[in-house]
N, C-alpha and C positions, 0 to 999 in steps of 0.2 A: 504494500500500500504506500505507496508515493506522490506527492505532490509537487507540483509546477511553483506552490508559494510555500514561503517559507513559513510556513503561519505556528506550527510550534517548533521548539527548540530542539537541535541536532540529538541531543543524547533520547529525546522523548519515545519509548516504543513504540510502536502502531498500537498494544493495547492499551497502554497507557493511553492514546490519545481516546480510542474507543472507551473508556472509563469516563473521560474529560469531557465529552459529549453529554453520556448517560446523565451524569451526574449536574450535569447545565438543565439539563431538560426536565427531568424527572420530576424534582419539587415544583414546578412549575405546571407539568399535570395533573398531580395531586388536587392544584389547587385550583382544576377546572373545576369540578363536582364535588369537591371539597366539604359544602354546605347539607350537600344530599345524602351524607354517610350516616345522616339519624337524624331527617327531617322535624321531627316532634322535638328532641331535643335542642336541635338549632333554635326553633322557632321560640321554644323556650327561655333559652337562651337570653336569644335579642328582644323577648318579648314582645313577636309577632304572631303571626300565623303561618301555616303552612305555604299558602301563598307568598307570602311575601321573600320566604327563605327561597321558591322557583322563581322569584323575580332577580333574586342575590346574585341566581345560578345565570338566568337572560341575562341580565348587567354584568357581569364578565365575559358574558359571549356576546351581545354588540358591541365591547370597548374591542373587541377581539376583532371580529367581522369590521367593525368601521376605520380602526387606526392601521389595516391590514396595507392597504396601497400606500398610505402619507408615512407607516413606517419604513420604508423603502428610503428617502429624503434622508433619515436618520442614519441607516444601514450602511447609504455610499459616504458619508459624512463624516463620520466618527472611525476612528483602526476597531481592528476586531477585537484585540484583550482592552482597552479602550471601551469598548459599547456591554462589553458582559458584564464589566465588571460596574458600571453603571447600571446595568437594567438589574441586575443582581443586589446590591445593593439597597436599590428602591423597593425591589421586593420584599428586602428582610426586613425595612422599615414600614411596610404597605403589612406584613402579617403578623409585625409584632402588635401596631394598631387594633386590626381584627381581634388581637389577643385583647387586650386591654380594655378598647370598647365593648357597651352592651346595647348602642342605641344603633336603630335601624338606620336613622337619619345620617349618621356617622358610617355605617356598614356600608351601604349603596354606594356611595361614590369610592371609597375604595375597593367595591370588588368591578368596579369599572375600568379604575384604572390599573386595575393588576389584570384585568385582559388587554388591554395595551401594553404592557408590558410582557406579556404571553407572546403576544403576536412579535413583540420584537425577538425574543427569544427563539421560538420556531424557526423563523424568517433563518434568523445567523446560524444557528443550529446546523439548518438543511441545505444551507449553502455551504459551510462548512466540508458536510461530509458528500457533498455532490462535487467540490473541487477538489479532492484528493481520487474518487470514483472514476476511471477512467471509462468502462464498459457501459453498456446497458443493461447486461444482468446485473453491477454493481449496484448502479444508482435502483434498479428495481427493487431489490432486498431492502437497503436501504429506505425507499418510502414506503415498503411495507413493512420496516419495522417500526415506523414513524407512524403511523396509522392505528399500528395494533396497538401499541404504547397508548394510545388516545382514545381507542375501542376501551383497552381497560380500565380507562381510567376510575368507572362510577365502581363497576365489581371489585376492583382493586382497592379501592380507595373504603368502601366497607366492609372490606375482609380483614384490613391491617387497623382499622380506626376502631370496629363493632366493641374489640376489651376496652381500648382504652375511655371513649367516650362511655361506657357501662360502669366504669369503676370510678371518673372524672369529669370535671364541668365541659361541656364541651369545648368551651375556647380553647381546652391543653391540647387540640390537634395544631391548631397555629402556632402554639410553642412549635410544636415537633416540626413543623414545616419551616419553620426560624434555623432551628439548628440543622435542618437536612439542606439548607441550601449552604454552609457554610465548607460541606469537605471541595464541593465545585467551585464553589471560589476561591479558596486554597489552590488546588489544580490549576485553575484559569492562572493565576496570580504568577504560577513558580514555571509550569509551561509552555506557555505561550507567549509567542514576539509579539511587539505591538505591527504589526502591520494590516495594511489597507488589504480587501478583494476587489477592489474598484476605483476608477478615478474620484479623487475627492471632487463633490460639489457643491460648493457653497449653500448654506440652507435661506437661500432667498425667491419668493416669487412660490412658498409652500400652497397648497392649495386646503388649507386650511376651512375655507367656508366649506367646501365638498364636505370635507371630516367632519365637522359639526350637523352639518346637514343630515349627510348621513345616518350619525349616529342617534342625533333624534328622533331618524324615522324608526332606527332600530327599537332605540327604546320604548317609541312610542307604541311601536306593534307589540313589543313583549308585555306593554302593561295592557294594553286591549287583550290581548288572546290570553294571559293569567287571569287578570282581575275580572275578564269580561263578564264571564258565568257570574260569578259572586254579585254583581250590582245588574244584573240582567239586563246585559247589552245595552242597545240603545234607545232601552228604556231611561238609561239613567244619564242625566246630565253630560257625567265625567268622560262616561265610555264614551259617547255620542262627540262631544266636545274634541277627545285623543284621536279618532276615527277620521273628521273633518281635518284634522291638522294632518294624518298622517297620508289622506288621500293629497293635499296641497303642496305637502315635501316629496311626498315622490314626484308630483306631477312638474316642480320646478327642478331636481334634482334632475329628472331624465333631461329639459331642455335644458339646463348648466353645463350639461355632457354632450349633448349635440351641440352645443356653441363654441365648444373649448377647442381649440387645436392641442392640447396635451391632456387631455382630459384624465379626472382621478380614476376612472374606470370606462375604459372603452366598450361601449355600446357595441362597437359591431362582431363582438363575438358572436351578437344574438341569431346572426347572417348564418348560421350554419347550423343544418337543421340536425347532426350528428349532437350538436350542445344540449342542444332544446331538449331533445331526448335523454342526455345525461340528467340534466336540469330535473326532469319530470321523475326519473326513476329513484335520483337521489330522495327529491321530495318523500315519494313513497317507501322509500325505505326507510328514513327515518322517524315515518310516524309508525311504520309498524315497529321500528327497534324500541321505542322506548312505551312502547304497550306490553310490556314485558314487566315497565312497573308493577301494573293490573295483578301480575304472576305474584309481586313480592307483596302484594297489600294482602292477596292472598293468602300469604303463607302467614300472616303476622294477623288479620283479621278472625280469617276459620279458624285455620290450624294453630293458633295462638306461637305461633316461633317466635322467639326473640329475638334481634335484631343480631347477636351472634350465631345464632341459628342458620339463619337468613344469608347472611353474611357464607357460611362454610359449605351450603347447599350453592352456592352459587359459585364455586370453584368448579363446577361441571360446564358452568357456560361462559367460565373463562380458558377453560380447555376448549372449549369448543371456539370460541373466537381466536385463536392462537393456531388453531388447526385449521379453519378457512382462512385465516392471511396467507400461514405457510402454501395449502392446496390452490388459494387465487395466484399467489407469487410466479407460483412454479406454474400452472395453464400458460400463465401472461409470457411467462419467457419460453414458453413452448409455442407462444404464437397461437395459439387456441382462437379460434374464433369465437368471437365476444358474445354469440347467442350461448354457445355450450358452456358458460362461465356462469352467464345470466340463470338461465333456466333451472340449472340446480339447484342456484342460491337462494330466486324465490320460490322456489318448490319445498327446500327444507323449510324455509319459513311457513306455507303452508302447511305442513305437516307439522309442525309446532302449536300454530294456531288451533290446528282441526284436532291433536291430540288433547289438546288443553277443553276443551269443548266437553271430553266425559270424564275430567279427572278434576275439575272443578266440585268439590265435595266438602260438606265438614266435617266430615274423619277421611283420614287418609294417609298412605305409610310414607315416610320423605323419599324415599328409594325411587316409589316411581315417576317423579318427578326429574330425575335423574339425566333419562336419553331427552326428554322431550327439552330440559335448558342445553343440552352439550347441542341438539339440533338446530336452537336458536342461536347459539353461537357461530355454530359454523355458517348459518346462514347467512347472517351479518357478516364473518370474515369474510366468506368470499367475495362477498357483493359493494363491497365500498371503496376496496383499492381498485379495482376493476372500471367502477362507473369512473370514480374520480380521473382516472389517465385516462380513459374513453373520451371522455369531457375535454380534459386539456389537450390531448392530441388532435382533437377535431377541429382545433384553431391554429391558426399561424401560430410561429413560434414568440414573435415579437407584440404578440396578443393571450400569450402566457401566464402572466400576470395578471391582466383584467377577469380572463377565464378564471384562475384560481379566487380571485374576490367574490367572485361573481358564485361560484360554489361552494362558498362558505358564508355566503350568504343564504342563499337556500339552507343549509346545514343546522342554523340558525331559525328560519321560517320554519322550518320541518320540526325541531324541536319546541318552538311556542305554537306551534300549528296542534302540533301530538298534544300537550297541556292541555289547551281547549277543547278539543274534540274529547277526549277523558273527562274531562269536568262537565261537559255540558250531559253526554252521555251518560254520565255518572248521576246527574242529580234528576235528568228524565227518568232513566231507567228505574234508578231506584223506587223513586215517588210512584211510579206506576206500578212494581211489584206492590211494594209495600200496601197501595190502595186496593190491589185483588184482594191480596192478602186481608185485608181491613174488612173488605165486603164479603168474602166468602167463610173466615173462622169466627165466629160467635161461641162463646163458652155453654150453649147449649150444644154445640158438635161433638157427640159421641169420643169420635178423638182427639177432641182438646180434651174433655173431660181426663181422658186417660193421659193425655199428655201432664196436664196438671197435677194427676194423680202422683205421677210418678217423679216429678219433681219434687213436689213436696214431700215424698219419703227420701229421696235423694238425698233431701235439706234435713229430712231430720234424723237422717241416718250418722249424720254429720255433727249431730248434737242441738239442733237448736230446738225448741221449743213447737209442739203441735200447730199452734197457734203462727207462730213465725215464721212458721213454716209452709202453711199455706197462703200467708201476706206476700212472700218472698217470690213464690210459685212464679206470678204473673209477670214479675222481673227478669225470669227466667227465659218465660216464653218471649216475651217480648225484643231478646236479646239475641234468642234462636230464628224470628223473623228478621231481622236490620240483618244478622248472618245471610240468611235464603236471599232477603234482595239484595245482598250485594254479590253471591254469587251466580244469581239471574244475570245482575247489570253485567259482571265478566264473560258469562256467556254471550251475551246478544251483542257485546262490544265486538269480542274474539269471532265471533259469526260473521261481523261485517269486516272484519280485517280478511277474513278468510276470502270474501267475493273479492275484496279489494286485491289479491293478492292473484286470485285468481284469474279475475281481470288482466294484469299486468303482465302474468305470464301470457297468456296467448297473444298478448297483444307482441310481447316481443317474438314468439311461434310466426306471428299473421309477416310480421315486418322484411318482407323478403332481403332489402338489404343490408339487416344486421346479418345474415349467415356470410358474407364476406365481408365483413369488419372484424380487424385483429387493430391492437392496439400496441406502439410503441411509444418512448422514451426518447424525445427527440433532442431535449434543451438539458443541458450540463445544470441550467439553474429552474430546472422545474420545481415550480415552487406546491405548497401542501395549501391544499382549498380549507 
C-alpha cells in the first residue's frame, strides 16, 4: 500500500496507518445514532420526549447532509493533520457539552453541529484512503467498509452502550465518546505530515446562503415529518406554518442553483435517468431498513426484553449486515449485473417482512427470531453499496460530488420519511384495533369472564388479597389489549412494507435495461453519499 503523497511519516506501517483511519472515524459514528441506544432514557435525560430525542438524531443528519458540499471549501483549505486535528478537537469539546448539559435547547444545536463536523470527517477520511488505493477492487473494499461501519452504526452502538447506560445516567456515553476520540488524535498528532491533497484555495466567494438554505429546508422537513403526527398535521398552526416555509426554500433553493454558474449542488445530475432510479430505490430502502424499529418495540413491548436483551438479539442482524457488504463487494467486483444484486436484496427483505407477519406474538422463544434479523441484514448489506455506486456512476465524473449530496440527501428524507409513516400508522392502526376491540369485549363475554377469572387467581396466587385481586384483574386485561393492538399495528405496517417491496422488485424484473447495467468505480475521489 503506497502513496503518491507523503501524507504520513516514513517509519508509519500500512497498519499502523489502517489503525489511524479507524480510529478518526469511528467515534464519530458512534455518534450518529448515539441518542437512539435507549431512546426512553435519552429523553429522560434531557427531559423531552421520545420525539424530540429522533429530532436530536434528524439535526445531526441535516448539519451532515447540508454542510456536505461547503465542506469541500474547508477540505482544499486547510493541510490534512491541520483539518483532523481541528474537527477533532471541536468534537471532544461538542461531547463533552452533550455531557454536561440536560436542556434540549442546548442539545439541538450541538448535535447539528457535530454533523458538520461528521461530514468533515468522512469527506478527509475517504479521501485519504482513496489516495493511497490505487485499483478499483481497492477503492471498492474500501467504501464498502465505509458503508458497513455506518450500516452498524445504531446495532452497534446499542450493543456496547445497553450495560452501560443500564447501570448509568445516560450522558456517561458522551464521556466514553470524549475519551474514545483521544487514542486518534494521539495517532493523527505523532503520524502524520502536515500536508495539502489539493491546491490551496482561499476561503472566499463560500456559498454560504446555499448552506443555510439548505439546511433549513432540512431541518425544516425533519421537524414536519417527526412532530407532524403528534400536532396532526396541518391541522395545526406550526406544522402548516414549517410546511409553507419549506415548500418556499426549496422552491428558491432549486432557482439559486439554476442561476449559479458554480453552483452548491448541481442540478443536472437529475438529467440521467440511471440517478432517478438510484434516487427512488434508495428512498425505499431506507424506509423499509429502519421498520425494523417496529421488530425492537416488539421485543421490548410483548416480549418484555430489556434493552440489553434487545441489544445481544440483535448481533444476528449485525452478522447479517457485514455479510451483505462483504457478498455486494464481491458481485460489484465480479461485474455482476446490477439487476442480480438488486433482486436478492429486496427479496431477502421481503422474506423478513413476510416472516415477521406470523411471528408477531406475545409469547414467543428469542431463537426464532434469529434467521429472520440475520435476513434483514443481509438484505440491507447488499442493497446500499450497490445503489449508492449505481447512482454515482450514472453521472459524469466531474458531477460526482453533487450526485453524492444529492444521495444523502434522500438518505436523510428516507429516514424522516420512515418516522412519519411509523407514527402516523402507529397511532391509526392502533386506535382502530383498540376501538374493535372496545366494541366487540364487554365483561359479559363468556371469555372475558374467564379471562378475568384467571387473572385474578394469577394475582392472588401471588399473594394479594381476594378482593385486590379482582380490582387488579381489569389492569391486566386492559394491558393485554394496548399488547394485541400494537401487535395488529406491526402486522398491517409489515403487510404494507411487504406490497411495497414487492412492488419494487418487479418493477426492477419489468426494467429491461437494468439487466445490462454493471457498475464501476471511476473517480480516485468518489466520495460516500
Amino acid at each position: 500500500m503506497s502513496s503518491s503523497f507523503p501524507i504520513f511519516k516514513s517509519w508509519v506501517p500500512d497498519w499502523l496507518v489502517k489503525i489511524v483511519l479507524f480510529s478518526t472515524i469511528l467515534p464519530s459514528m458512534v455518534l450518529f445514532f448515539l441518542p437512539l441506544a435507549n431512546i426512553n432514557a435519552a429523553a429522560g435525560h434531557y427531559g423531552g420526549e421520545p420525539a424530540d430525542i429522533q429530532f436530536a438524531v434528524a439535526l445531526f443528519y441535516a448539519g451532515y447532509a447540508g454542510f456536505y458540499a461547503l465542506e469541500r471549501r474547508f477540505f482544499s483549505y486547510l493541510a490534512t493533520k491541520e483539518y483532523f486535528v481541528i474537527f477533532t478537537v471541536l468534537q471532544i469539546l461538542l461531547s463533552t457539552a452533550c455531557y454536561f448539559t440536560s436542556q434540549l435547547y442546548v442539545f439541538f444545536p450541538l448535535r447539528f453541529i457535530q454533523g458538520m463536523l461528521f461530514a468533515s470527517t468522512v469527506n478527509l477520511s475517504l479521501a485519504l484512503m482513496f489516495t493511497r488505493l490505487k485499483s478499483e477492487r481497492a477503492r471498492e473494499v474500501s467504501f464498502s467498509v465505509f458503508f458497513c461501519m455506518l450500516l452498524l452504526a445504531m446495532p452497534f452502538n446499542n450493543l456496547i452502550t445497553a450495560d452501560v447506560i443500564d447501570s448509568f445516567n445516560f450522558n456517561i456515553v458522551y464521556k466514553c465518546t470524549v475519551f474514545s476520540y483521544l487514542p486518534g488524535l494521539l495517532l493523527v498528532l505523532t503520524a502524520m505530515n502536515n500536508i495539502r491533497l489539493n491546491v490551496r484555495f482561499p476561503l472566499y466567494k463560500l456559498d454560504w446562503q446555499s448552506f443555510v438554505l439548505l439546511s433549513l429546508l432540512l431541518v425544516a422537513f425533519g421537524y414536519c415529518m417527526i412532530y407532524g403526527q403528534e400536532y396532526y398535521w396541518l391541522t395545526d398552526r406550526r406544522i402548516l406554518s414549517v410546511c409553507i416555509a419549506c415548500a418556499f426554500m426549496l422552491l428558491v433553493f432549486i432557482l439559486r442553483q439554476r442561476s449559479m454558474k458554480r453552483p452548491y449542488t448541481d442540478l443536472r445530475v437529475f438529467s440521467s435517468r440511471n440517478f432517478k432510479v438510484g434516487l427512488l430505490l434508495l428512498l425505499i430502502l431506507y424506509i423499509c431498513r429502519f421498520a425494523s424499529g417496529i421488530t425492537n418495540n416488539f421485543f421490548t413491548i410483548a416480549l418484555k426484553f430489556d434493552p440489553m436483551h434487545v441489544s445481544y438479539i440483535n448481533t444476528f442482524n449485525i452478522a447479517g449486515l457485514i455479510a451483505g457488504v462483504i457478498l455486494s463487494c464481491c458481485l460489484i467486483l465480479q461485474k455482476k449485473k446490477i439487476r442480480l444484486i438488486w433482486l436478492p436484496g429486496f427479496a431477502l427483505l421481503f422474506v423478513f417482512h413476510f416472516i415477521m407477519l406470523f411471528l408477531f406474538n406475545p409469547e414467543a422463544n428469542p431463537d426464532v427470531f434469529f434467521l429472520p434479523l440475520f435476513l434483514q441484514g443481509l438484505g440491507v448489506g447488499m442493497l446500499l453499496v450497490p445503489i449508492i455506486v449505481f447512482s454515482i456512476s450514472s453521472v459524469s465524473v466531474v458531477l460526482g460530488s453533487s450526485a453524492s449530496a444529492f444521495l444523502l440527501i434522500m438518505r436523510y428524507v428516507g429516514f424522516c420519511l420512515s418516522i412519519a409513516l411509523i407514527n402516523y400508522y402507529e397511532l391509526y392502526g392502533r386506535s382502530k384495533h383498540y376501538n374493535t376491540f372496545q366494541e366487540n369485549l364487554t365483561s359479559a363475554d363468556i371469555p372475558v369472564k374467564k379471562q378475568l377469572a384467571m387473572g385474578a387467581g394469577r394475582l392472588a396466587a401471588r399473594g394479594l388479597l381476594k378482593t385486590e385481586a379482582y380490582t387488579g384483574t381489569p389492569k391486566l386485561m386492559i394491558n393485554a389489549i394496548n399488547t394485541q393492538t400494537h401487535l395488529h399495528f406491526a402486522m398491517d405496517y409489515y403487510e404494507r412494507m411487504c406490497w411495497l417491496l414487492l412492488t419494487t422488485i418487479l418493477l426492477i424484473a419489468l426494467f429491461p435495461y437494468l439487466n445490462r447495467t454493471m457498475v464501476n468505480l471511476r473517480s480516485k475521489q468518489l466520495s460516500p453519499a
